[in-house]
N, C-alpha and C positions, 0 to 999 in steps of 0.2 A: 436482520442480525440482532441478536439479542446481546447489548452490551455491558449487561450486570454479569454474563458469563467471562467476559475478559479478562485479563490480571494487566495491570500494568502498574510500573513501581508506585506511582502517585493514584489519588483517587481522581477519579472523571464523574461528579456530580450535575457540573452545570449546564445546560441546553448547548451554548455555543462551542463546547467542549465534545461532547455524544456527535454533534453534528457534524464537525470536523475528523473525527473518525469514524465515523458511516460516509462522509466523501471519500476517505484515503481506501476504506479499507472494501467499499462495495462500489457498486459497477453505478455510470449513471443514468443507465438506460434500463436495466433489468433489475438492478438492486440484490445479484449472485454476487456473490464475495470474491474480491480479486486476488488472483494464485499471481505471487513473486517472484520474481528470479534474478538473482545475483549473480552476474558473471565479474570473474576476477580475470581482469586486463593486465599481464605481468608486464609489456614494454613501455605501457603509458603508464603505469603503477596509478590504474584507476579500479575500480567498480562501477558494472555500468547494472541496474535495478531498470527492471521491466514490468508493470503490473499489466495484467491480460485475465478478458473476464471469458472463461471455456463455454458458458451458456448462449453470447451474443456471436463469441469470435472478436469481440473491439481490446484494443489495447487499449488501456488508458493515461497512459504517462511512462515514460523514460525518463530517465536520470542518470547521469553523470558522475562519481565522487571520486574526487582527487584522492590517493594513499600520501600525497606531499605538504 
């Protein structure tokens, strides 16, 4: 994943910066880019964020976020 193509509000120049978003943002078995999804939980007033890499099949992390 080439991350000079990104935008994000701040710059991301430094190694330990790059490297922590090629964890979040790619798989760590095949290194495909993880597809998100956001499900809105309206009786737990949560979002629950699922990353899942389509090329291995593996999820790679769930999360949780309170709306409270």
């Amino acid at each position: 994943m080439d991350l000079g193509k990104l935008q994000y509000f701040e710059k991301v120049e430094s190694k330990p910066q790059k490297d922590f978003l090629n964890a979040q943002n790619n798989c760590i078995l095949c290194g495909g880019v993880l597809e998100l999804q956001h499900v809105r939980v309206e009786a737990k007033a949560e979002i629950k964020e699922e990353a899942h890499c389509h090329h291995c099949d593996l999820r790679t992390r769930t999360k949780t976020y309170s709306l409270q």
